[in-house]
N, C-alpha and C positions, 0 to 999 in steps of 0.2 A: 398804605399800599403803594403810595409813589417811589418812596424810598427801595421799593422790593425791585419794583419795574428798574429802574434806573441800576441796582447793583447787576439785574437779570441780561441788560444792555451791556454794562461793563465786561461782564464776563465772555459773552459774545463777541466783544469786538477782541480779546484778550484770544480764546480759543477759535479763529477762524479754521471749517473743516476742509482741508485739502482735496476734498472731493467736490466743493462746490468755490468757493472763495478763491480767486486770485490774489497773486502776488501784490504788496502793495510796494508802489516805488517807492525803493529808498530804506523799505523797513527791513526789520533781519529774520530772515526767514530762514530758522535753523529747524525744521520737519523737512525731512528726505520726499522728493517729488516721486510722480509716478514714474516718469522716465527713466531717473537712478532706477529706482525697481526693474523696471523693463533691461536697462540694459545688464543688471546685473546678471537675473533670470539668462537673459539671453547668453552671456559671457558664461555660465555656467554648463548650460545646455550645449555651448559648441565645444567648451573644454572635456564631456561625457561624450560626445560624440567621438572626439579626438582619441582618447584611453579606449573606449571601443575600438575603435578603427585597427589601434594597435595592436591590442589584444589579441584581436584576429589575426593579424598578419602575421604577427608572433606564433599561434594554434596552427596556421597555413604552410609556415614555415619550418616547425620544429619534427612533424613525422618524419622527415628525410634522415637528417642526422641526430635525432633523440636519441634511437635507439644506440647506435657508436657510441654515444657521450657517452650512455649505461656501461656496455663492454667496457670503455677505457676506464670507468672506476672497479673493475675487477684486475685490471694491471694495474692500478695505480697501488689499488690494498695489497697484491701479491707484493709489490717490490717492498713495498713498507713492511709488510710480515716477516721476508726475507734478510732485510735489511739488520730489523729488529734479534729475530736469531743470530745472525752472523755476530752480532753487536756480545749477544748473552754466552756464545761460543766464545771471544776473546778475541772477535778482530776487533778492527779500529778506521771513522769514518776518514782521519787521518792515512792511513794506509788504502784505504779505497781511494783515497782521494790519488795518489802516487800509480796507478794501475795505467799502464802505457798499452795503448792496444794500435794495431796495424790496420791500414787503411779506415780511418775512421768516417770518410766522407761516403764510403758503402753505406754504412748503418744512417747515416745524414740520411742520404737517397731514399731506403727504403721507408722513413718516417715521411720523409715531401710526398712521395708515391700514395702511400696509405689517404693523406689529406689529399691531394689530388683528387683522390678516385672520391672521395666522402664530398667535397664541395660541388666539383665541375659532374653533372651531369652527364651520363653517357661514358665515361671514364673508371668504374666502378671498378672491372673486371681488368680492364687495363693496367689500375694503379696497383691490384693485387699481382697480376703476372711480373708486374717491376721489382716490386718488393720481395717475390719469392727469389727472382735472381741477384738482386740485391743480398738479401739477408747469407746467399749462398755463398756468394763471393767475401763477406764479410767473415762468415765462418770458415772456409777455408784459409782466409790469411791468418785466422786468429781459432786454432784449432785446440789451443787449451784454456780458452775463455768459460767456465762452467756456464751451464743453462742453454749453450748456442744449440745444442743439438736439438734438444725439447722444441726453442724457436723456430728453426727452419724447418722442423717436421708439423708445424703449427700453422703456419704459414702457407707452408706448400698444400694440405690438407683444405684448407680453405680456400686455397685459389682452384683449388683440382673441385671442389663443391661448386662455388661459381660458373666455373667455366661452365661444368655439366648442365647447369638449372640457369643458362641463357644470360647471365651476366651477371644473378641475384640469387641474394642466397635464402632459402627457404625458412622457414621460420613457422613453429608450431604453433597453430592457435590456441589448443589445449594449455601447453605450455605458457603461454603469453598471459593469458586466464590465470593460470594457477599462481604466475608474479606478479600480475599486477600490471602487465604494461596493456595499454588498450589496445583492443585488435585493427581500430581505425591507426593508428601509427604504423602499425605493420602494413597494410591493406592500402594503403598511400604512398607509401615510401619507394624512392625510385631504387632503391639499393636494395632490400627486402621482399618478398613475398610471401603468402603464404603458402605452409606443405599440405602437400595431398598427397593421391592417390599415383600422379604423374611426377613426383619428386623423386630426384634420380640420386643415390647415395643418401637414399633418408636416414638414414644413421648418425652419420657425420652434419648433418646440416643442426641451425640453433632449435635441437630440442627438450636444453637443458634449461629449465625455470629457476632463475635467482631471484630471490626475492629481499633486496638489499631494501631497507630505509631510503623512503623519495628517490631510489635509483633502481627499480626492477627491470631486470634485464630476462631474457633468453639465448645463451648462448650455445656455443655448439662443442663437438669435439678439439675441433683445432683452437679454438680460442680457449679452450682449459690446457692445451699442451703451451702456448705461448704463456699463460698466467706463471703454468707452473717452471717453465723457461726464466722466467723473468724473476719469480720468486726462487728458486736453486741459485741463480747469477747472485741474489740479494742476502743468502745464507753464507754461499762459500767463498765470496770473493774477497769481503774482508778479511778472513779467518787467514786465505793462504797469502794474501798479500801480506799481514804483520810479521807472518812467517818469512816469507822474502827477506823482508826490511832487516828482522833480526838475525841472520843469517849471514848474511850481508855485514853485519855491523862486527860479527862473530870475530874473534884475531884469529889470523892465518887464511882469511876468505881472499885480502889482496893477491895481486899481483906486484911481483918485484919492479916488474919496467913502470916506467911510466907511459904517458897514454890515455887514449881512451879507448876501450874494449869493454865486452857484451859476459855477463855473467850469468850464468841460469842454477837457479835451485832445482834441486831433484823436486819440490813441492808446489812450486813458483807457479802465477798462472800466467806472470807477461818475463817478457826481457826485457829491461832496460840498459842503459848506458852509464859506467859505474869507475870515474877518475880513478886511476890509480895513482 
């Protein structure tokens, strides 16, 4: 029985419990203490705390401009659609690339505008009034650019919605429902509101339901004339610029002087500058 007692002792002195036994000086004490626990727990708990925090500010922050980001992925697919056609027509993104257009820093403008009115608060209505006369003056210098017409009649159409309904443009909840986008994003949003009964041009405001993949939108009439603006530019601008290009290259297109003078094709959508 002694022999029992004595290995029963060894083993004790061998497995000391962390919950009641101190450290002994000197020895190696490789079991993690309660403290490590403690402050792990605790570094975890303020790092959840942190991701929450975010999260939220992130939810707090996004009904403003959610819905935009939505809209600008139905221009972004129009031009890509447009692009893609014009590509299976026979232009070339080499000859798009070669398209020289007139006062370019217009069209700059009216995109700064657009973002202006979308970030800064209280500027909504303002950045669209810029942009319609922007986009106006743009198309006047550049009168055979396809799609400008569809734009500026896109444009103006939405800022004329705006103006009407107090600086914000209406937005269907039906609508919004039927895409997918939450009505608390509308219903927040300093740029947005919802339509009703007292919605002036409810016609033209966003009561069109997209329901894109992780991007439902509601848009309006003027922003399907801008898409479709933006998609006609993306169809036909290759197709007549390669036409240009080869035209151009055609014998008997020079002139005898030399020089530098302005050439225009009967088909052409820009002028450019063309060494004789």
């Amino acid at each position: 029985m002694r022999p029992h007692t004595t290995a029963a002792r060894h083993v004790d002195k061998e497995s000391p419990s962390p919950l009641t036994d101190s450290p002994k000086p000197g020895g190696n004490n490789t079991r993690p203490k309660t403290p490590i626990m403690i402050s792990l727990s605790t570094e975890t708990a303020v790092l959840c705390s942190i991701r929450h925090a975010r999260m939220a500010t992130l939810r707090s922050s996004a009904p403003g401009t959610q819905h935009t980001t939505r809209v600008f992925v139905l221009l972004v697919l129009a031009l890509a659609g447009g692009i893609a056609v014009g590509l299976v027509r026979g232009g070339t993104l080499r000859a798009l690339g070669r398209i020289d257009v007139a006062r370019p820093w217009t069209f700059a403008a009216v995109v700064a505008a657009l973002l202006i009115g979308r970030i800064i608060p209280g500027t909504h209505a303002a950045g669209w009034v810029a942009a319609t006369v922007g986009i106006a003056l743009f198309a006047a210098a550049n009168p055979r650019l396809p799609g400008l017409g569809l734009l500026l009649a896109g444009i103006a159409l939405n800022t004329a919605v705006i103006l009407a309904n107090g600086g914000q443009m209406p937005v269907s909840l039906a609508g919004a429902e039927r895409a997918g986008v939450p009505v608390r994003d509308v219903q927040s949003s300093s740029q947005y509101t919802p339509g009703g009964a007292g919605t002036v041009l409810r016609p033209a405001t966003a009561v069109i339901p997209v329901a894109f993949p992780n991007a439902p939108a509601v848009v309006s009439l003027g922003d399907i004339m801008i898409a479709s603006g933006v998609g006609l530019f993306g169809a036909v601008a290759p197709m007549r610029a390669r036409r240009t290009l080869e035209s151009r290259r055609a014998p008997g297109t020079g002139h005898p002087h030399s020089g530098v003078h302005y050439e225009e094709d009967a088909d052409a959508t820009t002028t450019e500058p063309v060494h004789g």
